[in-house]
ZAMARGU-4260 file (C-alpha; in steps of 0.2 Angstrom, whole numbers, plus 5000, padded with zeros to 4 digits):
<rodrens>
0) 4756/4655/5666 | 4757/4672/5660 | 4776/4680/5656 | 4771/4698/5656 | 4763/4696/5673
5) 4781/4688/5680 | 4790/4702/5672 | 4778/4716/5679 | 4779/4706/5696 | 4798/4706/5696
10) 4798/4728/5693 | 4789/4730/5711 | 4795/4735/5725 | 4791/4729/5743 | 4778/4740/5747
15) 4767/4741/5731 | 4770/4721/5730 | 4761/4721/5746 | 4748/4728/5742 | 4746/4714/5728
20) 4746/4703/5742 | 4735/4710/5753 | 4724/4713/5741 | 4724/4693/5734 | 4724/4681/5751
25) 4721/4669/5743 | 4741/4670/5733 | 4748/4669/5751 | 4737/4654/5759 | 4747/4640/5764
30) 4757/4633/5757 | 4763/4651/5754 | 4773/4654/5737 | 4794/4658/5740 | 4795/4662/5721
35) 4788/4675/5710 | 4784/4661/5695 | 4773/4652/5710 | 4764/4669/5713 | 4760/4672/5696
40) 4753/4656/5693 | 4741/4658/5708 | 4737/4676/5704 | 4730/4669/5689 | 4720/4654/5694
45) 4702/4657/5686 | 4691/4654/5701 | 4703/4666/5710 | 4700/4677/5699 | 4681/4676/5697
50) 4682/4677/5718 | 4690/4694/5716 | 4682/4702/5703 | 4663/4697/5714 | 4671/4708/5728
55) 4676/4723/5715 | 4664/4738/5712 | 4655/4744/5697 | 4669/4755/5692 | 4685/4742/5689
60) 4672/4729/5681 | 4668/4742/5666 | 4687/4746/5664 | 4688/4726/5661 | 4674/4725/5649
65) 4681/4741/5642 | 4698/4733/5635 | 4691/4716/5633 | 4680/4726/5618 | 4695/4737/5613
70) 4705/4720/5610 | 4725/4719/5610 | 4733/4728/5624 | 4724/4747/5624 | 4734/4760/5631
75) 4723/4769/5648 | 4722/4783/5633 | 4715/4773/5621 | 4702/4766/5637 | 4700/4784/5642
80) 4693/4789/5622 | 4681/4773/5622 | 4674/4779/5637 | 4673/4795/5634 | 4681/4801/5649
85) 4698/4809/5654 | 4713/4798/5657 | 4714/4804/5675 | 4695/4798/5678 | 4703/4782/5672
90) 4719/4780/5682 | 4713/4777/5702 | 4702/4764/5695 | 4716/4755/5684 | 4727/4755/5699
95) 4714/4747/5709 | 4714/4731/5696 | 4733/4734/5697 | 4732/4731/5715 | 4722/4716/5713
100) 4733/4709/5698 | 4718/4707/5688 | 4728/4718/5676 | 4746/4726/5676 | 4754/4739/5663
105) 4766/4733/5653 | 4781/4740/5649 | 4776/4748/5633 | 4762/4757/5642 | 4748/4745/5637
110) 4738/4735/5649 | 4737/4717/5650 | 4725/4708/5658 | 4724/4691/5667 | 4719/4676/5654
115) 4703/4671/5665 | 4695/4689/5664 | 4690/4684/5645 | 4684/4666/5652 | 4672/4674/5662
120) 4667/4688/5650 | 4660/4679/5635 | 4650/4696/5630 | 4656/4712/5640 | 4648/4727/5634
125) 4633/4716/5628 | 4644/4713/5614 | 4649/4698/5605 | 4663/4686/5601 | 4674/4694/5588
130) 4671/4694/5569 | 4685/4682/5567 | 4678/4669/5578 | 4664/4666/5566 | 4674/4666/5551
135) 4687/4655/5556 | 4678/4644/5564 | 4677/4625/5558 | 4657/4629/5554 | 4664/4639/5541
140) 4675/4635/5527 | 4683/4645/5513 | 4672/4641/5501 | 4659/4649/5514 | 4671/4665/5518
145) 4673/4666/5498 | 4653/4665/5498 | 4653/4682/5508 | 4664/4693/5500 | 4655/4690/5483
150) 4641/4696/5493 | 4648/4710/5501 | 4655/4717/5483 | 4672/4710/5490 | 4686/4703/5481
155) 4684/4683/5481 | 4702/4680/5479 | 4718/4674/5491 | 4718/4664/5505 | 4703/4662/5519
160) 4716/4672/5533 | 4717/4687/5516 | 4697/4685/5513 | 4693/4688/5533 | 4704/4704/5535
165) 4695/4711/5519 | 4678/4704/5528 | 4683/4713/5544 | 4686/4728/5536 | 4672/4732/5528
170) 4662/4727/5543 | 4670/4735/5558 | 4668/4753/5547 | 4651/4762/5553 | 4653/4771/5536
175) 4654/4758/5526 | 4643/4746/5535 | 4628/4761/5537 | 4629/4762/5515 | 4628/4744/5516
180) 4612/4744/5525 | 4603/4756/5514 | 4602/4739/5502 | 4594/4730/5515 | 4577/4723/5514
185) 4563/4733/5525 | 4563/4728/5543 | 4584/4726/5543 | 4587/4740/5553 | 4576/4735/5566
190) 4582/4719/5568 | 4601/4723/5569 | 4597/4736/5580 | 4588/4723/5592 | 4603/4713/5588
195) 4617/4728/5594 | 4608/4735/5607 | 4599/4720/5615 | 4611/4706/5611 | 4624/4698/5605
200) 4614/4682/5606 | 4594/4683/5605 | 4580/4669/5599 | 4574/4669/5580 | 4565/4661/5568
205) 4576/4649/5559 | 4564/4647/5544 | 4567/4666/5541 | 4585/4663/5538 | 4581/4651/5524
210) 4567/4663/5514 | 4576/4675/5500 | 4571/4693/5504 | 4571/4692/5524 | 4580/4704/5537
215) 4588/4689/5545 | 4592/4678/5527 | 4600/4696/5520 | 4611/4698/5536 | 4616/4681/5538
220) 4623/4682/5518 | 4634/4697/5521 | 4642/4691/5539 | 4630/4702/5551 | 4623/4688/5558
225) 4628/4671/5563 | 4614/4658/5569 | 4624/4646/5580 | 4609/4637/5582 | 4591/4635/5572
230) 4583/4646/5584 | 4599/4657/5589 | 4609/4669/5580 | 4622/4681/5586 | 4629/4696/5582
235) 4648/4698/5580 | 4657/4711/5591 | 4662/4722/5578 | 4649/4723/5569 | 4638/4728/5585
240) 4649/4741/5588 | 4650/4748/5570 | 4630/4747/5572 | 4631/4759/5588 | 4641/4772/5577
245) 4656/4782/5580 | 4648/4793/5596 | 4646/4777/5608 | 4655/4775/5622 | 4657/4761/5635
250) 4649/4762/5652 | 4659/4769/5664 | 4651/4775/5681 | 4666/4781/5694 | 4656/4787/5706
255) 4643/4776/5716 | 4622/4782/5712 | 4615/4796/5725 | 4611/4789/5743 | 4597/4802/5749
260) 4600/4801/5770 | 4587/4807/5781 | 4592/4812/5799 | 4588/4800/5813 | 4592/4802/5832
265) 4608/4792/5836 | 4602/4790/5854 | 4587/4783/5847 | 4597/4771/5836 | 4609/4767/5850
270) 4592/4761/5862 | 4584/4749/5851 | 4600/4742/5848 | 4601/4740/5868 | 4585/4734/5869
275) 4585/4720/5854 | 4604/4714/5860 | 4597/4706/5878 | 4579/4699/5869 | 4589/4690/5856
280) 4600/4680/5868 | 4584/4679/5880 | 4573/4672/5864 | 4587/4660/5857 | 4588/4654/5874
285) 4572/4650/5875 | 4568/4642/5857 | 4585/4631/5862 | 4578/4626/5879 | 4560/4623/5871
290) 4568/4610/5859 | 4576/4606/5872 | 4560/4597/5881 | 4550/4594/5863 | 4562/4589/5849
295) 4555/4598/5835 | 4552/4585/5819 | 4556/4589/5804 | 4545/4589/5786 | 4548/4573/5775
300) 4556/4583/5760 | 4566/4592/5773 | 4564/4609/5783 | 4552/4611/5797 | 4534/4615/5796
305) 4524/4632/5797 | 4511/4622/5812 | 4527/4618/5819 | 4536/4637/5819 | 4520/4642/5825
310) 4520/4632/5838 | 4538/4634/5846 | 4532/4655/5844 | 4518/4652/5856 | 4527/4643/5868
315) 4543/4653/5869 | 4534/4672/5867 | 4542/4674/5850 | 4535/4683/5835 | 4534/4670/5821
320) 4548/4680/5810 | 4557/4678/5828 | 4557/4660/5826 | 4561/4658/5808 | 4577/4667/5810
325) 4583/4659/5825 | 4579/4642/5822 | 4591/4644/5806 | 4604/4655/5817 | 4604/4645/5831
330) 4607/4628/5816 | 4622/4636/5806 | 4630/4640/5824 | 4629/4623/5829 | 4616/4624/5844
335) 4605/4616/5835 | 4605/4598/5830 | 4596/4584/5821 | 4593/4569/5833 | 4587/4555/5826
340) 4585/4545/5839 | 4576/4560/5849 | 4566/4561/5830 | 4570/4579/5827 | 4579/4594/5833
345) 4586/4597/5848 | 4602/4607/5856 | 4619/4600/5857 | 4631/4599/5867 | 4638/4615/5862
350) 4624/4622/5867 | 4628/4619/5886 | 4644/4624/5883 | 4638/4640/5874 | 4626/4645/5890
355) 4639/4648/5902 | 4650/4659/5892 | 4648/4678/5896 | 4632/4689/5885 | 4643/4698/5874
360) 4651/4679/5868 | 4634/4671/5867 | 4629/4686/5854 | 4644/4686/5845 | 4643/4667/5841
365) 4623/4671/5833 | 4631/4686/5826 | 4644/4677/5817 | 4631/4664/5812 | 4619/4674/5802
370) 4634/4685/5795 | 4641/4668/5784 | 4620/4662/5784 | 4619/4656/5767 | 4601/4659/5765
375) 4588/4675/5772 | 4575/4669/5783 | 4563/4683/5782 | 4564/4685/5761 | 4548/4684/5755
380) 4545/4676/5738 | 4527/4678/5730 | 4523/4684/5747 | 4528/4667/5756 | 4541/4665/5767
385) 4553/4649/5764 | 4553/4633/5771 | 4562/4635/5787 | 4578/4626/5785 | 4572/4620/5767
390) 4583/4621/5751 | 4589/4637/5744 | 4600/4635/5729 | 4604/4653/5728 | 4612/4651/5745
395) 4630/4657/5743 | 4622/4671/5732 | 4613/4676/5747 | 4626/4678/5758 | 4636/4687/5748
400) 4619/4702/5745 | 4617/4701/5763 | 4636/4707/5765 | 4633/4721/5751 | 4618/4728/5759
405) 4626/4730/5776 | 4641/4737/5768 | 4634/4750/5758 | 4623/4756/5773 | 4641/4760/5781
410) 4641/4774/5769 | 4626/4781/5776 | 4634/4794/5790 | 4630/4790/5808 | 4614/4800/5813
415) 4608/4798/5796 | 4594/4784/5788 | 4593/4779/5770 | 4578/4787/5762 | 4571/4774/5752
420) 4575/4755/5748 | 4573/4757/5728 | 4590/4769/5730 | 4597/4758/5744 | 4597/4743/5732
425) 4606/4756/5718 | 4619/4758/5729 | 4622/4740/5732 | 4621/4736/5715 | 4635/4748/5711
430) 4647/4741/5725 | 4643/4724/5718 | 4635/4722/5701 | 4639/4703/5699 | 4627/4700/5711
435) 4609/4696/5703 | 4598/4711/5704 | 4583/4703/5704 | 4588/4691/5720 | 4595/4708/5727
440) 4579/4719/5725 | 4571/4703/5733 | 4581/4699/5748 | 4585/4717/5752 | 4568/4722/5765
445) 4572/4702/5771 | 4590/4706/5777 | 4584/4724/5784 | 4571/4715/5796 | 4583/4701/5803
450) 4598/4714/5805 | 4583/4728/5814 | 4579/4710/5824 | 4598/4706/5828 | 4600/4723/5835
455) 4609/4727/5818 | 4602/4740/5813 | 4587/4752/5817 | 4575/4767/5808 | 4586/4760/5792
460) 4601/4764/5800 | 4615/4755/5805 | 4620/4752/5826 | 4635/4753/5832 | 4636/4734/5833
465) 4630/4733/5813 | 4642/4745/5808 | 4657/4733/5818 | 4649/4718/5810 | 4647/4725/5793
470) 4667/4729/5790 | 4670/4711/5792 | 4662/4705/5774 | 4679/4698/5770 | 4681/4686/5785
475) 4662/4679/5787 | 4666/4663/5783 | 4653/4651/5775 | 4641/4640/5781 | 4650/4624/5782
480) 4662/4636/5796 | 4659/4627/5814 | 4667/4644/5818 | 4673/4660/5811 | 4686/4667/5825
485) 4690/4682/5816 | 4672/4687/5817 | 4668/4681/5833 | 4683/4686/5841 | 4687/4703/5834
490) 4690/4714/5848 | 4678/4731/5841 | 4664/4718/5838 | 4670/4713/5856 | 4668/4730/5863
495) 4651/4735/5853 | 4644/4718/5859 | 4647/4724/5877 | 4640/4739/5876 | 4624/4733/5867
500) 4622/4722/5881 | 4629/4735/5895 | 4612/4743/5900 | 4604/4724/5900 | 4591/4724/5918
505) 4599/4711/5932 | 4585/4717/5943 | 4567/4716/5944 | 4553/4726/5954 | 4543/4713/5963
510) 4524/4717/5967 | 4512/4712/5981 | 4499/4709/5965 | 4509/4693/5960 | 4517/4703/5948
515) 4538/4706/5942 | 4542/4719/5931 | 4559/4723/5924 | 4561/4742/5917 | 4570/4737/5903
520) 4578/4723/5893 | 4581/4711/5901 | 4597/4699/5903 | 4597/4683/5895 | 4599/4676/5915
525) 4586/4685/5924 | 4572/4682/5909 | 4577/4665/5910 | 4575/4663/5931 | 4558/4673/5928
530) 4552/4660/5915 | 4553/4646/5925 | 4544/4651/5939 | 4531/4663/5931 | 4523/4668/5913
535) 4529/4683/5904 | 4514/4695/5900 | 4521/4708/5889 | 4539/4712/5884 | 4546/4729/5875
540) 4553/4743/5884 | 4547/4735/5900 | 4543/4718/5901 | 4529/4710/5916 | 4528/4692/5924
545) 4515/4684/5933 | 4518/4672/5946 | 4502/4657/5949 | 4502/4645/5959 | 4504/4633/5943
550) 4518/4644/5937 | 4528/4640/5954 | 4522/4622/5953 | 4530/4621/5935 | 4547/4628/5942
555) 4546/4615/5959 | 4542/4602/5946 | 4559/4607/5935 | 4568/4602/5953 | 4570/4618/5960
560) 4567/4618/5981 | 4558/4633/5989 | 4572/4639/5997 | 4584/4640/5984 | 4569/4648/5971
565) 4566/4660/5985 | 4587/4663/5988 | 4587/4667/5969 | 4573/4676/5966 | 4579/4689/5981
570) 4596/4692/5973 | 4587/4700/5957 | 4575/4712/5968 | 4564/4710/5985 | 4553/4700/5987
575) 4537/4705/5995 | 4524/4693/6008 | 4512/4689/5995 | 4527/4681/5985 | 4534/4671/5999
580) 4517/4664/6004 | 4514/4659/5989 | 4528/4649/5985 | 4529/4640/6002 | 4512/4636/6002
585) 4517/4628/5984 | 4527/4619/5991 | 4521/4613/6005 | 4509/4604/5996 | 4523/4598/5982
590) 4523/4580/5982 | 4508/4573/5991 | 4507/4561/5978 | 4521/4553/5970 | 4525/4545/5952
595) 4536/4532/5948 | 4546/4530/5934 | 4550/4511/5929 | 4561/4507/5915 | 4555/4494/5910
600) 4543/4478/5917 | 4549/4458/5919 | 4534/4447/5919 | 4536/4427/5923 | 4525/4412/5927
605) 4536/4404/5940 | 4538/4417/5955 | 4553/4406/5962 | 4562/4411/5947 | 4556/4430/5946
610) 4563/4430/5965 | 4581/4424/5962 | 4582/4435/5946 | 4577/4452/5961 | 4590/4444/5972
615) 4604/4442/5961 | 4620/4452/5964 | 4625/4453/5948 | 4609/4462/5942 | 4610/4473/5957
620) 4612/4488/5944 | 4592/4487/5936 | 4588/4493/5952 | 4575/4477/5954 | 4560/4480/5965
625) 4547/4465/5965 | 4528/4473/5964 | 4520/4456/5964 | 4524/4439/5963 | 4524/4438/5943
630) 4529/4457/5940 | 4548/4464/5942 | 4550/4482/5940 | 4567/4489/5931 | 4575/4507/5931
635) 4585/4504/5919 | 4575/4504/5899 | 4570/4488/5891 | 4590/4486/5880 | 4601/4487/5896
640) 4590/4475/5906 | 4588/4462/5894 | 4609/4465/5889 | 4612/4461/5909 | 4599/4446/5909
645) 4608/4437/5893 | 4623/4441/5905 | 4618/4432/5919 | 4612/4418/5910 | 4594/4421/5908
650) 4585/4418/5893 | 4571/4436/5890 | 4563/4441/5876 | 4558/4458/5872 | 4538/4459/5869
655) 4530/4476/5863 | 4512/4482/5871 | 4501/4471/5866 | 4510/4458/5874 | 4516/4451/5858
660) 4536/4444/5854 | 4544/4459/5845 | 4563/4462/5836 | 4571/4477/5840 | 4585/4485/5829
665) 4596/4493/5837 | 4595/4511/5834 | 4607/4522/5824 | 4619/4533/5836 | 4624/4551/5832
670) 4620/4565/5831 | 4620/4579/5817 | 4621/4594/5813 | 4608/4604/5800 | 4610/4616/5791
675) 4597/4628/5781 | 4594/4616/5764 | 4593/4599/5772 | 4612/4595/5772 | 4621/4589/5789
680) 4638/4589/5796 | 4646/4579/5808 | 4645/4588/5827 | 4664/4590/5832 | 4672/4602/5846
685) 4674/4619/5843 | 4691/4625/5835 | 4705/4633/5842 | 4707/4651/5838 | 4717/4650/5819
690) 4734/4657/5818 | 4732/4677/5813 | 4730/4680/5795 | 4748/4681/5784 | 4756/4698/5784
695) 4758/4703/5767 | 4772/4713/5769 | 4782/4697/5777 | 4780/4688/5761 | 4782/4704/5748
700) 4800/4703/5756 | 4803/4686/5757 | 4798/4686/5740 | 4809/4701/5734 | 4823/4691/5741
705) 4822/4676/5735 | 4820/4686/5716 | 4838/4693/5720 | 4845/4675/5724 | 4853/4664/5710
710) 4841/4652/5702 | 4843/4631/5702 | 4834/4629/5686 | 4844/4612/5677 | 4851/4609/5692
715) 4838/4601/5704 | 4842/4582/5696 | 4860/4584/5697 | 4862/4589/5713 | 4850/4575/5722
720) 4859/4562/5711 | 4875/4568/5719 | 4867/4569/5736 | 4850/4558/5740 | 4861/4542/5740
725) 4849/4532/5748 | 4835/4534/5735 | 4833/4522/5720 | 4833/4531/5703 | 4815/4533/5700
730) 4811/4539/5718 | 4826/4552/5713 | 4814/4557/5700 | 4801/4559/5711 | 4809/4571/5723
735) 4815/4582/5707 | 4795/4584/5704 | 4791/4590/5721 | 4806/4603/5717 | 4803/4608/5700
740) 4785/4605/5698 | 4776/4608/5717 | 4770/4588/5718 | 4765/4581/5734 | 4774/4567/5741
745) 4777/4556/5755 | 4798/4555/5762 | 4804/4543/5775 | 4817/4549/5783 | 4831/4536/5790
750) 4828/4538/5805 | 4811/4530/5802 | 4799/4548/5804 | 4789/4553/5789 | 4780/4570/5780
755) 4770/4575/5766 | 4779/4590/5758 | 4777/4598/5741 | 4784/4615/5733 | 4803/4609/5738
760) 4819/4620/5735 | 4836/4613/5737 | 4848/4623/5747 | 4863/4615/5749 | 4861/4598/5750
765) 4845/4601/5763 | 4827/4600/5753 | 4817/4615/5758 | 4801/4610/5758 | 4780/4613/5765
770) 4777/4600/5777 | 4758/4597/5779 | 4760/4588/5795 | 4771/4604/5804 | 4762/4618/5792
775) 4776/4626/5787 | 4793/4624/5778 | 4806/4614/5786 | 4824/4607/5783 | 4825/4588/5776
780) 4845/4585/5772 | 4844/4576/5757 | 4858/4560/5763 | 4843/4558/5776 | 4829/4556/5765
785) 4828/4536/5765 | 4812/4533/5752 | 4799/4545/5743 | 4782/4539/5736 | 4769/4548/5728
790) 4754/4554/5738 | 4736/4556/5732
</rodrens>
């Protein structure tokens, strides 16, 4: 834990302490901290800190690298000069890393910076580990360092720590280190400018450092070069920067690269996202109800098949780019399924669930999906599209490029496109340059094409809807998320879901050709009533259905009477004569022959026996009709009737169609969920809406007040000997630790009800402590508290 950050923490005030917080949710997630030493010792928890500094621009990441070169604690003077900029250029972008406690000034002006910044920046500027890394590491002994000053014309005399500042000092001075090069060998230069500019650590030829009269073997004697391994040698940070000379400065780029817009029509904009909104919840629909009818199998290494995408697009209307993405959409929001006792995919139970919430919902929920998507369905790699639901290991990273792109398209001004994706991805880069720029250059057209798809985005410009979904990159949630209720339930994403969905047709133009014809998307439930009962012809700005004799048929055949398909039909538009023949004649011949399903069959020899098994009560339930005097016909499958035979008394046995005895295992119940890279998840109901997020300003001043209060420290043991009378002497202990130290542990109270708690305070004679069970801090009285045991 880091003292100057406490102090620092302990000089803000409420409102600039919540700004702290609101900046670093992760400091104030449950079990929130009540002391300012429990704050700072999350604020400085390296993966926490790695998470922030992905989510920081271009800008704040330099000033880190900046001082981490500097070394010490630079003034924001001393940053300014390296960077060759004014101080003020400096300031809003130091006050930004204030705000995220990735630094803080001290109170001698100098700026300190959290310990895991260094961890995770082993070579900032392309520079090095310092000088004294190598020369007092264990690799190198005095003897060795005593070796280099003879070298180096240096006194040979005094200790190793006396023999590394003399070292240093020669080396760190461009002067001096530019007339020490004009000894070197031919070819130095090159190869310690390769070194400064293109380093720290590049690959070499080991032998080299071993030949008299090489670059590499001259370096190495005079402390230039260090090879770490035989084929790797590295340059130390001074020297690098000694190399560059006295006029570089460090990069520092304060304002984001040039975003050249091109006007677009709004209105424009605004219609395709009108017309894409109803056609994704209408194609979705459709892919769910296909797989539905024919679970889709999967591949043997995992992910599903290009002959199989291909297929489902034929059947459903959908482009094939269509069905990649919302196979994978329709899997991370749970709709989709692994069955394997169906032998592939098919929709869950949240699926029928999900159909009869309202359009605006049902979009959200695919929305929501593809925003925390950890992979792109549509990126193209070597000009191949990736395995549908296959493995991606750059997953997370793909999630994170796909939040990037849509944000830095909300800089583009409404009524305005981005010119050209080269300076698109620029712009991304600069808002986030941890990302990988390769992936991102790759992944950028991939993203563009499933957001125009989702009604995201259109003529490279952000919707309405896009520009809603795209300022929620901080709540999109991960893949492993059933739900994201902040996203799914946010109330503007609410209201542009509406109205992209507002102009949606309900109503369609029926023809004496046979013909319907909506002007217009369509909504999800009138495309759906038109697909059953005829086949879509062409879809766009007005989409065309053909009724046919087999087309009614198909829908007669789903279960649908004439009356009621006529009933519905007429509420969506008037029907004309030809269309009302055409299904009653239909149905009037519907049924003239009939197929029966039979569950199973029960052949004997003795027909005495075969007619006491039909007439027996307790197997009334199979539904037994004899068909001859040796053949017994079951509704119920093959498992359940010979269960209720075994019941009865009888003695079956199962045989397969050949006729032949067979075992049957009994198959494996279940179902789960996939997701895009072959993992699953067990399907559970949909979460409750979460509890709204913390309010930073609540903890700020809880915090502030708690600073102001008298501290315990030294006192926690004495009081609960004095007070937890009940406990034992060791569990007394215990209870100290969850006080002092945070520990988990389980109490009993006497009353016989029990609690995990952890991060305890003692407030006369009560323990104040977070109880996991309740999810918040509550009152145990310490007379009360009957056992205590550790909890793993």
């Amino acid at each position: 834990m880091d003292d100057h950050l406490i102090a620092w923490l302990t000089t803000l005030d409420e409102d600039r302490l919540a700004r702290v917080l609101a900046n670093r949710p992760d400091a104030i997630a449950a079990p929130w901290p009540r002391r300012l030493d429990a704050l700072a010792h999350r604020l400085g928890n390296t993966f926490a800190v790695m998470e922030v500094m992905r989510g920081l621009p271009l800008p704040p990441l330099e000033l880190l690298q900046a001082c981490l070169v500097i070394g010490g604690r630079p003034t924001e003077d001393e940053l300014a000069r390296f960077l060759g900029v004014s101080t003020s250029e400096v300031i809003p972008w130091l006050d930004r890393l204030y705000d995220c406690a990735l630094a803080w000034p001290g109170q001698d002006g100098r700026i300190h910076l959290a310990e895991a910044v260094a961890r995770w920046w082993t070579a900032p500027c392309g520079l090095g580990e310092p000088l004294l890394t190598y020369l007092d590491s264990w690799m190198l002994n005095t003897e060795g360092v005593r070796r280099i000053c003879r070298t180096l014309g240096l006194a040979p005399q005094g200790g190793k720590r006396q023999m590394v500042a003399r070292v240093t000092a020669l080396l760190s001075d461009p002067e001096r280190l530019t007339e020490l090069v004009t000894t070197a060998p031919d070819g130095t230069v090159g190869v310690l400018d390769d070194f400064a500019w293109d380093g720290p650590v590049r690959s070499v030829d080991g032998n080299r450092f071993l030949n008299a009269g090489t670059p590499e073997k001259w370096a190495a004697d005079r402390g230039l070069l260090f090879r770490t391994q035989w084929d790797v040698a590295e340059m130390p940070r001074e020297v690098a920067l000694a190399l560059r000379g006295p006029e570089y400065h460090g990069p520092f780029t304060p304002y984001p690269p040039d975003l050249a817009h091109i006007q677009v029509d709004r209105d424009t904009v605004e219609y395709a996202m009108c017309l894409a909104a109803p056609h994704v919840l209408d194609r979705a629909t459709a892919l769910l109800e296909n797989t539905d009818k024919t679970p889709l199998p999967l591949l043997k290494n995992g992910g599903v098949g290009v002959r199989e995408v291909r297929r489902v697009a034929k059947e459903t209307g959908c482009s094939e780019e269509e069905t990649r993405l919302f196979l994978e959409v329709t899997a991370v929001a749970r709709l989709l399924a692994l069955d394997e006792a169906a032998g592939g995919l098919v929709p869950t139970d949240r699926f029928d669930t999900w159909r009869l919430e309202d359009a605006p919902a049902r979009l959200r929920t695919l929305l929501a999906a593809w925003w925390r998507m950890e992979r792109s369905s549509l990126r193209r790699s070597d000009g191949r599209y990736p395995a549908v639901l296959g493995d991606d290991p750059a997953g997370e990273t793909i999630a994170r490029i796909r939040w990037a792109v849509l944000g830095a398209l909300t800089e583009v001004p409404d009524g305005y496109a981005f010119a050209t994706l080269q300076e698109l991805v620029q712009s991304v880069h600069w808002r986030a340059p941890l990302l990988d720029r390769e992936l991102l250059a790759e992944c950028a057209p991939g993203i563009l094409e499933e957001a125009r798809l989702l009604g995201l985005a259109a003529h490279d410009s952000l919707t309405d809807l896009g520009r809603a979904l795209a300022a929620l990159g901080q709540v999109a949630g991960n893949e492993n998320d059933e739900t994201v209720p902040e996203v799914e339930y946010d109330p503007v994403l609410a209201e542009r879901s509406v109205r992209a969905l507002a102009s949606a047709q309900r109503t369609a133009l029926f023809g004496a050709d046979l013909t319907a014809v909506v002007t217009g998307p369509p909504a999800a439930e009138l495309a759906s009533l038109l697909d059953r009962v005829a086949d879509r012809e062409s879809k766009g700005a007005a989409s065309v259905w053909r009724f046919t004799p087999a087309t009614v048929r198909r829908a007669l055949d789903a279960g649908a009477g004439a009356d009621a398909l006529l009933d519905q039909l007429a509420q969506v538009g008037t029907l004309p004569q030809p269309l009302i023949y055409l299904i009653r004649d239909v149905a009037r011949r519907h049924g003239e022959v009939t197929v029966t399903t039979v569950g199973c069959i029960i052949q004997g020899s003795d027909p005495a026996l075969l007619a006491e098994i039909a007439g027996h009560r307790r197997l009334a339930k199979l539904g037994l009709r004899l068909l001859a005097s040796s053949v017994l016909a079951s509704s119920a499958p093959a498992d359940r009737t010979l269960a209720a035979l075994r019941e009865a008394g009888y003695a079956p046995v199962p045989v397969n169609d050949t006729g032949e005895i067979e075992i049957r295992r009994e198959p494996q119940s279940g179902r789960l969920i996939l997701l895009p890279g072959g993992r699953v998840a067990e399907l559970d109901p949909l979460p409750l809406l979460t509890e709204p997020p913390p309010d930073p300003h609540e903890h700020a001043k809880r915090l502030i007040t708690t600073r102001e209060e008298a501290k315990q420290n030294g006192q926690t043991w004495a009081l609960i000997g004095r007070m937890a009378t009940r406990l034992p002497t060791a569990e007394q202990s215990l209870l100290g630790f969850v006080v002092d130290r945070g520990v988990r542990a389980l109490i009993t109270l006497s009353d016989g009800v029990t609690a995990t708690v952890s991060h305890g305070e003692l407030h006369s004679g009560v323990l104040d402590a977070w109880c996991e069970e309740a999810g918040d801090y509550l009152e145990f009285p310490l007379n009360e508290i009957a056992s205590v045991t550790a909890s793993t």
